[in-house]
mmCIF file of the N, C-alpha and C atoms, coordinates in Angstrom:
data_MODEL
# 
_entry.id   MODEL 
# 
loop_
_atom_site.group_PDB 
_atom_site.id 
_atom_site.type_symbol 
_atom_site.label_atom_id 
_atom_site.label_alt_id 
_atom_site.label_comp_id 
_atom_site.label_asym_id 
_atom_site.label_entity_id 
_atom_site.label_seq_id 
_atom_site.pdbx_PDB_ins_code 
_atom_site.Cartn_x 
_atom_site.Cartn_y 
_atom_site.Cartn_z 
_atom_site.occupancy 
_atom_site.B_iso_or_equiv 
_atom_site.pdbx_formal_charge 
_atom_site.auth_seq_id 
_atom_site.auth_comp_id 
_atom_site.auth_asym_id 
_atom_site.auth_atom_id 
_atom_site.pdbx_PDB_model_num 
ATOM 1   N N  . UNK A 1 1  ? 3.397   -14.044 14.422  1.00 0.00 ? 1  UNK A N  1 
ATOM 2   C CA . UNK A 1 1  ? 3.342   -14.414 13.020  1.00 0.00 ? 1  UNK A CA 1 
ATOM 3   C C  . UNK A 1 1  ? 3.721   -15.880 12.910  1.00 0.00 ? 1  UNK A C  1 
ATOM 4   N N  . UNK A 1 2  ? 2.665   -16.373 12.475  1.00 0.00 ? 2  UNK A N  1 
ATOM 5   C CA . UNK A 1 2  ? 2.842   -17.956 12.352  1.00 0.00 ? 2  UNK A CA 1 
ATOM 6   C C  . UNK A 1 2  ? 3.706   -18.689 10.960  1.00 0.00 ? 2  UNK A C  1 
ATOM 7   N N  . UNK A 1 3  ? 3.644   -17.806 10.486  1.00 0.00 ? 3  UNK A N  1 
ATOM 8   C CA . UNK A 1 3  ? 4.013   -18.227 8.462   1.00 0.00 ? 3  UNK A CA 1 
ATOM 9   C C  . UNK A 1 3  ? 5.393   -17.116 8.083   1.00 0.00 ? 3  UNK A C  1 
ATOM 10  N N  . UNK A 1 4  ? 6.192   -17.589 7.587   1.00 0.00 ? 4  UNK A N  1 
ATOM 11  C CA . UNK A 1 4  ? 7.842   -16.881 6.993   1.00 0.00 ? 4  UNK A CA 1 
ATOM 12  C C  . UNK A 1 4  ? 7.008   -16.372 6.136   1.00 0.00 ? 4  UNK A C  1 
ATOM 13  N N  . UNK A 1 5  ? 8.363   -14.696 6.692   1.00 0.00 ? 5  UNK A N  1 
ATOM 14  C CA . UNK A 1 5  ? 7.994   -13.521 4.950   1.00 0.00 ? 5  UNK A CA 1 
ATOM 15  C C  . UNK A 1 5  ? 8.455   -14.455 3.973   1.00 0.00 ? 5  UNK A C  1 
ATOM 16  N N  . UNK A 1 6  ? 7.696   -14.255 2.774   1.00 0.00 ? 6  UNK A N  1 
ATOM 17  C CA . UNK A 1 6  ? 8.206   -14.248 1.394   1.00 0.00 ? 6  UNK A CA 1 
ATOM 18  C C  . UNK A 1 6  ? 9.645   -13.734 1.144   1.00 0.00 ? 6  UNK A C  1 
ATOM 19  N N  . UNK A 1 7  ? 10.509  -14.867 0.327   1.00 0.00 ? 7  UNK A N  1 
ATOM 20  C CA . UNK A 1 7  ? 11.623  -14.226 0.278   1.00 0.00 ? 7  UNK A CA 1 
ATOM 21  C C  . UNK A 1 7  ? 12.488  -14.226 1.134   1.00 0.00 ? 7  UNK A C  1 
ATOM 22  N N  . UNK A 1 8  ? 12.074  -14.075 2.496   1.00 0.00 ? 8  UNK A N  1 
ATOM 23  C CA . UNK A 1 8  ? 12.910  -14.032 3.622   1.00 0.00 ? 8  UNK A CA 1 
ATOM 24  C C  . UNK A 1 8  ? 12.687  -13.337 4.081   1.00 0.00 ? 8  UNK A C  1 
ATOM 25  N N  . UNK A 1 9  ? 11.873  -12.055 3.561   1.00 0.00 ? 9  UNK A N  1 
ATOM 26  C CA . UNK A 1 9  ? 12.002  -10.586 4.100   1.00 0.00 ? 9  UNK A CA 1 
ATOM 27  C C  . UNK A 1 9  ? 11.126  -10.002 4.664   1.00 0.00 ? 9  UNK A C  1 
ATOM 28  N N  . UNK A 1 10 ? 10.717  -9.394  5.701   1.00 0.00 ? 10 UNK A N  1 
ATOM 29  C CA . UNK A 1 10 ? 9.780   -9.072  6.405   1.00 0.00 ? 10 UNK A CA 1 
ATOM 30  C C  . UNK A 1 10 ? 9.396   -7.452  6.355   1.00 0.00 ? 10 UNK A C  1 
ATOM 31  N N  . UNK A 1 11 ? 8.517   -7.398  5.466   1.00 0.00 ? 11 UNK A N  1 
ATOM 32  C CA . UNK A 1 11 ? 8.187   -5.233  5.408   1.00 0.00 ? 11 UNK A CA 1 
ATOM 33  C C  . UNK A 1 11 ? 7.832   -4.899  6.560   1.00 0.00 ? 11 UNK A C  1 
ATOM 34  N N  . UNK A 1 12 ? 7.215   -5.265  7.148   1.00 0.00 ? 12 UNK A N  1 
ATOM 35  C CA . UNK A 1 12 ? 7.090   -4.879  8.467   1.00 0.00 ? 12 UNK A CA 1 
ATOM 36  C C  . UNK A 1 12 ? 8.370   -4.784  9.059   1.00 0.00 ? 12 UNK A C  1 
ATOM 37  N N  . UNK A 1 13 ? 9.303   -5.408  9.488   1.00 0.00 ? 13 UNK A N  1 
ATOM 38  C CA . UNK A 1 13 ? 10.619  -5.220  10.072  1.00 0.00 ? 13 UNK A CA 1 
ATOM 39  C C  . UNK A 1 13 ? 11.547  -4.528  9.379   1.00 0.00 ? 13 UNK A C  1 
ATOM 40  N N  . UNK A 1 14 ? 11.659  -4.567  8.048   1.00 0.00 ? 14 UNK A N  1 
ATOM 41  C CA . UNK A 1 14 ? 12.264  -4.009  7.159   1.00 0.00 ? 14 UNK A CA 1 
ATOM 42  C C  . UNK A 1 14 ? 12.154  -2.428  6.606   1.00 0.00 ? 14 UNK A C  1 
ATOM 43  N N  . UNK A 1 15 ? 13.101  -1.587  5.974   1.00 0.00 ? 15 UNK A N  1 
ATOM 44  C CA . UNK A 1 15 ? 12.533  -0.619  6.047   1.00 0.00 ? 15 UNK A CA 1 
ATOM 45  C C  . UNK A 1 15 ? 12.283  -0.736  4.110   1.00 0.00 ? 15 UNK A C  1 
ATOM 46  N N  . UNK A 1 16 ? 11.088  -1.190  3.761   1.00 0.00 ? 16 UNK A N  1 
ATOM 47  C CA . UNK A 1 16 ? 10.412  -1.680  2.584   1.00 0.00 ? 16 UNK A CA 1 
ATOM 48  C C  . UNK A 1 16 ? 9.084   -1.278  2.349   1.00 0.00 ? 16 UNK A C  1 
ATOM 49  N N  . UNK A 1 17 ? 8.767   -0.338  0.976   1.00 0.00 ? 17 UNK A N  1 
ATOM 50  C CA . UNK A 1 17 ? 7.668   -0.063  1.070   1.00 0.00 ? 17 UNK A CA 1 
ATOM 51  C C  . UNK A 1 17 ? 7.033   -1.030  -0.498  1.00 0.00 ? 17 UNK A C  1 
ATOM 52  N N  . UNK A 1 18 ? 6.210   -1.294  -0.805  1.00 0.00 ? 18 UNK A N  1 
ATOM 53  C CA . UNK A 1 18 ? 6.075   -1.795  -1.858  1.00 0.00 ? 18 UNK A CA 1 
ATOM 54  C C  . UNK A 1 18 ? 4.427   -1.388  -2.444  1.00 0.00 ? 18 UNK A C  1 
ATOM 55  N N  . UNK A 1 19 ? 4.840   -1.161  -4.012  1.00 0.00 ? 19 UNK A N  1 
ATOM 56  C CA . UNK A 1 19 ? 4.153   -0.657  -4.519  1.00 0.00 ? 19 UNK A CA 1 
ATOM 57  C C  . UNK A 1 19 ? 2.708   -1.393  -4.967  1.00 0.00 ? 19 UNK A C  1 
ATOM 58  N N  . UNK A 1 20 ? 1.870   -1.142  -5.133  1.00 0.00 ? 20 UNK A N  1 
ATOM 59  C CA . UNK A 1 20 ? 0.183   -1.672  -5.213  1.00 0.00 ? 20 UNK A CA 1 
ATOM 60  C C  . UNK A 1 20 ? -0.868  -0.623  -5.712  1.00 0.00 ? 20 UNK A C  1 
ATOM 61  N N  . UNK A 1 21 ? -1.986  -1.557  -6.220  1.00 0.00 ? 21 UNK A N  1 
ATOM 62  C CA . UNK A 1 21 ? -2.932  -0.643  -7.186  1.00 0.00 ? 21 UNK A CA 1 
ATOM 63  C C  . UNK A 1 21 ? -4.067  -1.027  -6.525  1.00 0.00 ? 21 UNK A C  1 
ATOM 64  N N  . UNK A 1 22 ? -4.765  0.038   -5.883  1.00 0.00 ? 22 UNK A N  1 
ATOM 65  C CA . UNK A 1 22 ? -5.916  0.634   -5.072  1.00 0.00 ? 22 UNK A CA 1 
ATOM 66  C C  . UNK A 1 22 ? -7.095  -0.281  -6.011  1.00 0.00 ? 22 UNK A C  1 
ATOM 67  N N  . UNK A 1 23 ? -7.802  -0.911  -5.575  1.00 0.00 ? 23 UNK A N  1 
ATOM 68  C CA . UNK A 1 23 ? -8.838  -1.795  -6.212  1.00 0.00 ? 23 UNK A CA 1 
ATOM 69  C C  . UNK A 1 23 ? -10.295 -1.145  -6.253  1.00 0.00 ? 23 UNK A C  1 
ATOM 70  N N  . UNK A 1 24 ? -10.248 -0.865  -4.310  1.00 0.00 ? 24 UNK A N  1 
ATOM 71  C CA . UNK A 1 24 ? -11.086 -0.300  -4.204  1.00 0.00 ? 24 UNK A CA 1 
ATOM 72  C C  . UNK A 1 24 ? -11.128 0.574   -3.080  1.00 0.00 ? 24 UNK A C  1 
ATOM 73  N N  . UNK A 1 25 ? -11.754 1.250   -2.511  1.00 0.00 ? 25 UNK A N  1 
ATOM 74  C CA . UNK A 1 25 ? -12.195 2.076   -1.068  1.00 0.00 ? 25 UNK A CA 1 
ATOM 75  C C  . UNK A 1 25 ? -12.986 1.538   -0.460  1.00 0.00 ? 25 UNK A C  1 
ATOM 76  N N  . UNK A 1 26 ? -13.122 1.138   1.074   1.00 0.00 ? 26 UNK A N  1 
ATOM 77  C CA . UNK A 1 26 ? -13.664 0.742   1.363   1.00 0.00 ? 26 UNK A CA 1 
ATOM 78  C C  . UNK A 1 26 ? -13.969 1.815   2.875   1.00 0.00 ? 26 UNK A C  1 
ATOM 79  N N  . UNK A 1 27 ? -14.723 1.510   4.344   1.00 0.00 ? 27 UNK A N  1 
ATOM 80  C CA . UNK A 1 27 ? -14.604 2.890   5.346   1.00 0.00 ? 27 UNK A CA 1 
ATOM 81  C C  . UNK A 1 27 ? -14.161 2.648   5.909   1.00 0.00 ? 27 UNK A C  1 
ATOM 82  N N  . UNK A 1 28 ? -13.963 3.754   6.435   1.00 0.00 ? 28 UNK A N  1 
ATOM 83  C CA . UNK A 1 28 ? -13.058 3.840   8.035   1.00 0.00 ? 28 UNK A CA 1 
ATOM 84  C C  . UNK A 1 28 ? -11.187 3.804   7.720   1.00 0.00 ? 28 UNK A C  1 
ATOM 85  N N  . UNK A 1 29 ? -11.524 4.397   6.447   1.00 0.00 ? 29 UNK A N  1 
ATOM 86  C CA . UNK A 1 29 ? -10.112 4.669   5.788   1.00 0.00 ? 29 UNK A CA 1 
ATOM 87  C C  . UNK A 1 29 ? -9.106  3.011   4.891   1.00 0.00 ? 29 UNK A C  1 
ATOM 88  N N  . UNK A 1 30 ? -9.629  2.579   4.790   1.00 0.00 ? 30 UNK A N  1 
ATOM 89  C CA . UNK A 1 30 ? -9.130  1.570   3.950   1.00 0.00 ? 30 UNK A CA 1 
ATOM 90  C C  . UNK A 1 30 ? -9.714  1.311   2.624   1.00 0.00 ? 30 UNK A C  1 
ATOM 91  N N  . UNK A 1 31 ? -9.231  0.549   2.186   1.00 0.00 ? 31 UNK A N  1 
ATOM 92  C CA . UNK A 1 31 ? -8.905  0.034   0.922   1.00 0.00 ? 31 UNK A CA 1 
ATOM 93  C C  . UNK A 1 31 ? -8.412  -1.632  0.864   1.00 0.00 ? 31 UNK A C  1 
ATOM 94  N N  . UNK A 1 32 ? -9.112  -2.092  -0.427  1.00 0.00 ? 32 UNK A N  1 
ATOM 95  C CA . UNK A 1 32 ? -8.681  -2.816  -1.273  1.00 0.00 ? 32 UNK A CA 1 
ATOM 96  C C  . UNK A 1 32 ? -7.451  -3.032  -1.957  1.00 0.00 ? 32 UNK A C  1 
ATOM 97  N N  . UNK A 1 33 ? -6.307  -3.621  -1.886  1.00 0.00 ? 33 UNK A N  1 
ATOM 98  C CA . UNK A 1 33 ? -5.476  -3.095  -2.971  1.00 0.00 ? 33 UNK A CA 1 
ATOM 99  C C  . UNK A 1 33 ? -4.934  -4.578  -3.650  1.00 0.00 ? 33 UNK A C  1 
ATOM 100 N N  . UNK A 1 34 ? -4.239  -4.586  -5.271  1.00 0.00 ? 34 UNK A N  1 
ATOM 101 C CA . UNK A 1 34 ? -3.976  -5.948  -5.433  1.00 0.00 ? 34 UNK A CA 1 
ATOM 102 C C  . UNK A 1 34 ? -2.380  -6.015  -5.346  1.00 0.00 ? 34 UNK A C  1 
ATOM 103 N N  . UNK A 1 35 ? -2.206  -6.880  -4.718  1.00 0.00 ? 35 UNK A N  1 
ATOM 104 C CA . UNK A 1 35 ? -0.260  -7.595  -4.637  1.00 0.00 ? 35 UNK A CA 1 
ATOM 105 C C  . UNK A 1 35 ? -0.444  -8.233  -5.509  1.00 0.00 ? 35 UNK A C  1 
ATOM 106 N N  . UNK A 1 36 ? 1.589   -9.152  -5.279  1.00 0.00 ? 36 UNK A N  1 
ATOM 107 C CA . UNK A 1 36 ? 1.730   -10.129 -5.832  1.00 0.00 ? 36 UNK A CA 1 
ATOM 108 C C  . UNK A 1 36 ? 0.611   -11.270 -5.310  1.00 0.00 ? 36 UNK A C  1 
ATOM 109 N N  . UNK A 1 37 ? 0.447   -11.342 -3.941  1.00 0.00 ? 37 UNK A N  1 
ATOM 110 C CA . UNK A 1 37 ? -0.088  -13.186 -3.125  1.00 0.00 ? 37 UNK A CA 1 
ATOM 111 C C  . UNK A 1 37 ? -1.618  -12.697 -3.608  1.00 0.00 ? 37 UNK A C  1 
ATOM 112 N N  . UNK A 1 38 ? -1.813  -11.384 -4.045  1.00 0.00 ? 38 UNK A N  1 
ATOM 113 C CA . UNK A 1 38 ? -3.703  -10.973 -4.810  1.00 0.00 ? 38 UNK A CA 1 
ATOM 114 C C  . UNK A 1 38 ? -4.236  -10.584 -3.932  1.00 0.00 ? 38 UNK A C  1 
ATOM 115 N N  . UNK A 1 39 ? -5.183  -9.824  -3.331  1.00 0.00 ? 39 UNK A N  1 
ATOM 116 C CA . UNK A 1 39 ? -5.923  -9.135  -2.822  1.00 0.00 ? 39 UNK A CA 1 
ATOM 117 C C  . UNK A 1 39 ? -5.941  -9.186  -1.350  1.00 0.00 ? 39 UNK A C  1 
ATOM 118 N N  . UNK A 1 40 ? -5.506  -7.582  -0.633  1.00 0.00 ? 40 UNK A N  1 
ATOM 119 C CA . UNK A 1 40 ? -5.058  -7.462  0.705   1.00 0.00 ? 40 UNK A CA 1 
ATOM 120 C C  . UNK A 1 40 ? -6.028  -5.918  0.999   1.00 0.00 ? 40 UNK A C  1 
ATOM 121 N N  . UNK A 1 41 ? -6.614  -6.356  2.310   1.00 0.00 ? 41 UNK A N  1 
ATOM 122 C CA . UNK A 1 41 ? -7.165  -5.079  2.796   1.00 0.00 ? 41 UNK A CA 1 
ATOM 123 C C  . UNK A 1 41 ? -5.744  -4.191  3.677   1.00 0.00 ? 41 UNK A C  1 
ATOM 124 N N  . UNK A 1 42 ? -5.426  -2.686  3.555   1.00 0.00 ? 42 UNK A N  1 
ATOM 125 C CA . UNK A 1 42 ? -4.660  -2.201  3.963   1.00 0.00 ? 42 UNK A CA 1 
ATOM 126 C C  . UNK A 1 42 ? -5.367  -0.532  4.218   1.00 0.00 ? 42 UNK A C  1 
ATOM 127 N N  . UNK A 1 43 ? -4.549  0.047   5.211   1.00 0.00 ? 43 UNK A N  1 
ATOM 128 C CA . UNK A 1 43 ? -5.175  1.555   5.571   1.00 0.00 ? 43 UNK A CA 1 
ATOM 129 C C  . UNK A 1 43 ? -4.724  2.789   4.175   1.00 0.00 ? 43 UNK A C  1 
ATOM 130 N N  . UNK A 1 44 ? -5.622  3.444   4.121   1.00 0.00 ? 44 UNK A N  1 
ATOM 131 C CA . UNK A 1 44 ? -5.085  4.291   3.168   1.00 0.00 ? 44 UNK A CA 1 
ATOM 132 C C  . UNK A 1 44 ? -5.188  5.656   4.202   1.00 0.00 ? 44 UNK A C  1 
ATOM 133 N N  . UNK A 1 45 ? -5.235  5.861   5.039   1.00 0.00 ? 45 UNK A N  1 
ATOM 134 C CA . UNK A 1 45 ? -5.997  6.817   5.894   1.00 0.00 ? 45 UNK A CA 1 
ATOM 135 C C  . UNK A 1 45 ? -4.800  8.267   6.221   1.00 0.00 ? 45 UNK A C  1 
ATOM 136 N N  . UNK A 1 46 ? -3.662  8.049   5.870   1.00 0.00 ? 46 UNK A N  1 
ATOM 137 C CA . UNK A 1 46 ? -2.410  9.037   5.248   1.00 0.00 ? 46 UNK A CA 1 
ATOM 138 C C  . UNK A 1 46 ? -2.178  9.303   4.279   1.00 0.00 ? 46 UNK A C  1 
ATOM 139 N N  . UNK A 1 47 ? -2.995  9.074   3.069   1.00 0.00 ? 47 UNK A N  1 
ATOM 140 C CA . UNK A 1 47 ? -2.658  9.464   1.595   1.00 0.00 ? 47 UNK A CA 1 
ATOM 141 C C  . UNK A 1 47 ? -4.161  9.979   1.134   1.00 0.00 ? 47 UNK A C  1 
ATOM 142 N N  . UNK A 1 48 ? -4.229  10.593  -0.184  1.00 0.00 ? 48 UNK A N  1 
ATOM 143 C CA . UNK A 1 48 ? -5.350  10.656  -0.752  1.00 0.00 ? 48 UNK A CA 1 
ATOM 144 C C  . UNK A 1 48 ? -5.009  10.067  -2.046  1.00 0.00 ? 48 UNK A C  1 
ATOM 145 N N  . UNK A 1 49 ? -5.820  8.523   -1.775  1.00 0.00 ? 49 UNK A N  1 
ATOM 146 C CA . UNK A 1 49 ? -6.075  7.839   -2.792  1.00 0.00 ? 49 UNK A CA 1 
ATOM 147 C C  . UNK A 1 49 ? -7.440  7.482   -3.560  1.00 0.00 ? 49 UNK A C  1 
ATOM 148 N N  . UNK A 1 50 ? -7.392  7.075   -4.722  1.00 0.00 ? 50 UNK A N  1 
ATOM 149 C CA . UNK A 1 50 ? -8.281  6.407   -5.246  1.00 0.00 ? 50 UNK A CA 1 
ATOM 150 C C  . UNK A 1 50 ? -8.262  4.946   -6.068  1.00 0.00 ? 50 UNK A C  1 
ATOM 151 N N  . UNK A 1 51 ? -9.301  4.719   -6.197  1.00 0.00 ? 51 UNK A N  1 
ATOM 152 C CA . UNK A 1 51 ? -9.625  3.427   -6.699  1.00 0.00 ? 51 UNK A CA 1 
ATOM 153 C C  . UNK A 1 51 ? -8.673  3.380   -8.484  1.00 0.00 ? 51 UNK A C  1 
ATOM 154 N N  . UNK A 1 52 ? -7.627  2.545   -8.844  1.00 0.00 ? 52 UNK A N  1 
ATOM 155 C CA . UNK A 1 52 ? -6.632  2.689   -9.551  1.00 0.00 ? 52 UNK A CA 1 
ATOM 156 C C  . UNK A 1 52 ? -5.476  3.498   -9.589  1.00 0.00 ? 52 UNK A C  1 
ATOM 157 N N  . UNK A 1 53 ? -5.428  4.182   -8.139  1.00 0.00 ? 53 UNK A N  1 
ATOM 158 C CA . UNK A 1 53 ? -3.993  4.669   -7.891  1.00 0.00 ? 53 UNK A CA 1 
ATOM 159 C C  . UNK A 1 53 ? -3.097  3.568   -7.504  1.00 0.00 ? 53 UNK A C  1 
ATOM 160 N N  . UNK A 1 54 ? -1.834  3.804   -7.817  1.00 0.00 ? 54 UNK A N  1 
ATOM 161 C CA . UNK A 1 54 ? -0.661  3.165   -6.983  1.00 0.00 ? 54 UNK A CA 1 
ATOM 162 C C  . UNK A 1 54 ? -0.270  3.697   -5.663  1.00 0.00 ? 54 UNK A C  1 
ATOM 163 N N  . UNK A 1 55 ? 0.088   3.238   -4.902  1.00 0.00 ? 55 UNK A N  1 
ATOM 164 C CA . UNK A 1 55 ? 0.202   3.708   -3.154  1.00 0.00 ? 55 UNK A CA 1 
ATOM 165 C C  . UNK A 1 55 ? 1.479   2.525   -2.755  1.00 0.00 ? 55 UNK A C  1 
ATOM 166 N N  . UNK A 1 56 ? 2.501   3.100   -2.267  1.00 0.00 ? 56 UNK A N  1 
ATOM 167 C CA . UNK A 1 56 ? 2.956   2.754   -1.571  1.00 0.00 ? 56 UNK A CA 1 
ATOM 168 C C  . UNK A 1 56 ? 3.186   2.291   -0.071  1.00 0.00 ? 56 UNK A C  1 
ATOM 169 N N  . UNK A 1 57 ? 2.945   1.020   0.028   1.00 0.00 ? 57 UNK A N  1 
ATOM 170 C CA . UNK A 1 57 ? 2.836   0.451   0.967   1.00 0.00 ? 57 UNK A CA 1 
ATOM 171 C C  . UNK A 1 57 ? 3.785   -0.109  2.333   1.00 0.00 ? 57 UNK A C  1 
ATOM 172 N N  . UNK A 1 58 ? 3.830   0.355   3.336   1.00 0.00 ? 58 UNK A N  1 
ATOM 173 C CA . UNK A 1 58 ? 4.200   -0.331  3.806   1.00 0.00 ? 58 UNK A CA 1 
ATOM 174 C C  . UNK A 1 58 ? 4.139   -0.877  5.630   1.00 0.00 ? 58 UNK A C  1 
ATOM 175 N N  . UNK A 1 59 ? 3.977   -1.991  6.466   1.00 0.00 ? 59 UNK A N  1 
ATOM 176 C CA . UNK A 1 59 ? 3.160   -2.552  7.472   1.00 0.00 ? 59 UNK A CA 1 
ATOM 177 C C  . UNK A 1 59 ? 1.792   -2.352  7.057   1.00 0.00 ? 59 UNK A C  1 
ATOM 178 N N  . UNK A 1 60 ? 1.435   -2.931  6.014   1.00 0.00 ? 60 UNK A N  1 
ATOM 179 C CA . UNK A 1 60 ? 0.137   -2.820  5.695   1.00 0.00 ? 60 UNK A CA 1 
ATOM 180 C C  . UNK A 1 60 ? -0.847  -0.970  5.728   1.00 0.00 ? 60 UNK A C  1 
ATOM 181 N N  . UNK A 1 61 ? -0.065  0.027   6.135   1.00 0.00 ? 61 UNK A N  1 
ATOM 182 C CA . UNK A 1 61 ? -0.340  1.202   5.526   1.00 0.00 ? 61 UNK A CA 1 
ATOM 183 C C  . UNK A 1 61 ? 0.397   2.250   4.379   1.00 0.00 ? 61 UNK A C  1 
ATOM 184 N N  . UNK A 1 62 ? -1.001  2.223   3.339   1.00 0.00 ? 62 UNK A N  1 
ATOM 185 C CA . UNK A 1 62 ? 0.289   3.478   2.492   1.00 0.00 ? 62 UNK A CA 1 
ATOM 186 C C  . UNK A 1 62 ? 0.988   4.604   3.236   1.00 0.00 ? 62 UNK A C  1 
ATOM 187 N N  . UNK A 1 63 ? 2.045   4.578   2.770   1.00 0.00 ? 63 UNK A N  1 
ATOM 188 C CA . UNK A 1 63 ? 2.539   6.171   3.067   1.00 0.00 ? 63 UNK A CA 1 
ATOM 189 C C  . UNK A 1 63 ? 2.568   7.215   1.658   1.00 0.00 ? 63 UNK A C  1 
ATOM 190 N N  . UNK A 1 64 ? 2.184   6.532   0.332   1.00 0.00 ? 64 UNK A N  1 
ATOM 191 C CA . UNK A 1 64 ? 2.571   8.048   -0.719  1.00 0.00 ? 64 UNK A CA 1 
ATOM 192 C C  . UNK A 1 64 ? 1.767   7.051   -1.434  1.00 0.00 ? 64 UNK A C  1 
ATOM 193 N N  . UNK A 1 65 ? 1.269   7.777   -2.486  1.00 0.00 ? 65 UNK A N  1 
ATOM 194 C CA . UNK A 1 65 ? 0.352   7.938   -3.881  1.00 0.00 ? 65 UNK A CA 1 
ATOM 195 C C  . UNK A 1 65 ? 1.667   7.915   -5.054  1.00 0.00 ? 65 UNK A C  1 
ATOM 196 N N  . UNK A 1 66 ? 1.691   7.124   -5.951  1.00 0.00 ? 66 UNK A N  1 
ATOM 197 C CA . UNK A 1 66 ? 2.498   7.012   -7.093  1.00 0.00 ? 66 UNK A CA 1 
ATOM 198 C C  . UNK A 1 66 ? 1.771   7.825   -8.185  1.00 0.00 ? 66 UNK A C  1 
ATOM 199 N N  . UNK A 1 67 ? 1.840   9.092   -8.268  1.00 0.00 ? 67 UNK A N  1 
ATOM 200 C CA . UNK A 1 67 ? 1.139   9.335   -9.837  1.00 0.00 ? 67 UNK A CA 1 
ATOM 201 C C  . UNK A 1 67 ? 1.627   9.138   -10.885 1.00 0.00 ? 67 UNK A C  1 
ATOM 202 N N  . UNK A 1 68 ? 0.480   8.878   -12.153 1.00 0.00 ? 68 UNK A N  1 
ATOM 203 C CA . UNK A 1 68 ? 0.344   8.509   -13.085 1.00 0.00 ? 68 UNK A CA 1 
ATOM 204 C C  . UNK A 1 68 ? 1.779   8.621   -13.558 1.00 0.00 ? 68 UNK A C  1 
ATOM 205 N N  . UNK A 1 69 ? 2.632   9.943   -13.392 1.00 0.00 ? 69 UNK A N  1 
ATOM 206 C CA . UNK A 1 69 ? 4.293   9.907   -13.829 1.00 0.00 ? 69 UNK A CA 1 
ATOM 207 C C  . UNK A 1 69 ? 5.121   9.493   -13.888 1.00 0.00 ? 69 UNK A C  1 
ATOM 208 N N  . UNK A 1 70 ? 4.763   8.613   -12.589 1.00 0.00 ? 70 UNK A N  1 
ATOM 209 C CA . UNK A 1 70 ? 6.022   7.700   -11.825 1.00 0.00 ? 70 UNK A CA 1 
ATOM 210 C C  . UNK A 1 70 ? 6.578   8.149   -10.459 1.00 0.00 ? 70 UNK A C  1 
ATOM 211 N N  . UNK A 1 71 ? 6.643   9.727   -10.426 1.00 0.00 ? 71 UNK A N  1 
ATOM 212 C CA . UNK A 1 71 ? 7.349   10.087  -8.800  1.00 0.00 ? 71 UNK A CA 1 
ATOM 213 C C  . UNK A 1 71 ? 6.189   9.730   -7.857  1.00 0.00 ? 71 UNK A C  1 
ATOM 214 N N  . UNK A 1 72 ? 6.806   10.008  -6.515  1.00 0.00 ? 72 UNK A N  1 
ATOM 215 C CA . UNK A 1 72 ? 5.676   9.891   -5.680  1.00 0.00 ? 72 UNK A CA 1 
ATOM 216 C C  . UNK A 1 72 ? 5.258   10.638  -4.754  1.00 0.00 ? 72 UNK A C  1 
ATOM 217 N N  . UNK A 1 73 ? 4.070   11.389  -4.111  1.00 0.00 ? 73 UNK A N  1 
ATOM 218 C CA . UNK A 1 73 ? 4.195   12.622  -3.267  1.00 0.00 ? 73 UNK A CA 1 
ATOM 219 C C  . UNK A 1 73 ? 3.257   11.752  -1.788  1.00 0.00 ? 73 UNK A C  1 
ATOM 220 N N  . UNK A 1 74 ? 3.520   12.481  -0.987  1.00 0.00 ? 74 UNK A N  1 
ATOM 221 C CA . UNK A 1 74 ? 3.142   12.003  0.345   1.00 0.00 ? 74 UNK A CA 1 
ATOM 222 C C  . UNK A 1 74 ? 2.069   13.099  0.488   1.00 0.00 ? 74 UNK A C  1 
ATOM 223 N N  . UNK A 1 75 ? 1.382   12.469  1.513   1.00 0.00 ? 75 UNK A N  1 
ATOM 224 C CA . UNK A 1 75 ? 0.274   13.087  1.971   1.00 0.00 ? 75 UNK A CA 1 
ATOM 225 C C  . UNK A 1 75 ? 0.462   14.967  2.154   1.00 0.00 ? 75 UNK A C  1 
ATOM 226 N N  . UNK A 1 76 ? -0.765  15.397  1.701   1.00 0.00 ? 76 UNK A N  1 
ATOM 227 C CA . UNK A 1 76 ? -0.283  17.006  1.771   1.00 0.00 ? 76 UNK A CA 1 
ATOM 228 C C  . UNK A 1 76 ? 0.774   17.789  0.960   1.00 0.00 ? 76 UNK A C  1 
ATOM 229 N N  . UNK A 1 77 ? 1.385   16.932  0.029   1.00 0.00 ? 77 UNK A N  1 
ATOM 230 C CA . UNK A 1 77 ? 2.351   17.670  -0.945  1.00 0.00 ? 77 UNK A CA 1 
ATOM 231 C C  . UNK A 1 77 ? 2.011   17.720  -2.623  1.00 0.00 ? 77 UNK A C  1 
# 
């Protein structure tokens, strides 16, 4: 990694998941999704998402779907 985390903080090293809104689907299990720095391709290929879900992110794969409620369920629950 050539460029400092934001902040200082590194999600990848960190145990940090951060939240994002599914833009689009794209194959082979990814997705579109928008951050703060704006538009990042990431795996969705452990959740069942769609295009305007929230997904929690983190090393560049979701691990859980935020529904519309606010809680969040992981794959299969």
């Amino acid at each position: 990694m050539t460029e400092p985390c934001p902040d200082g903080v590194c999600v990848t090293c960190s145990d940090v998941a951060v939240p994002v809104r599914v833009l689009r689907l794209l194959e082979d299990g990814l997705a579109v999704v928008e951050t703060e720095s704006g538009p990042e391709e990431v795996s969705v290929a452990l959740v069942d998402a769609r295009a305007g879900d929230i997904v929690l992110v983190h090393a560049k794969e979701a691990i859980a779907v935020r529904p519309y409620g606010g809680e969040t369920h992981e794959h299969g629950q």
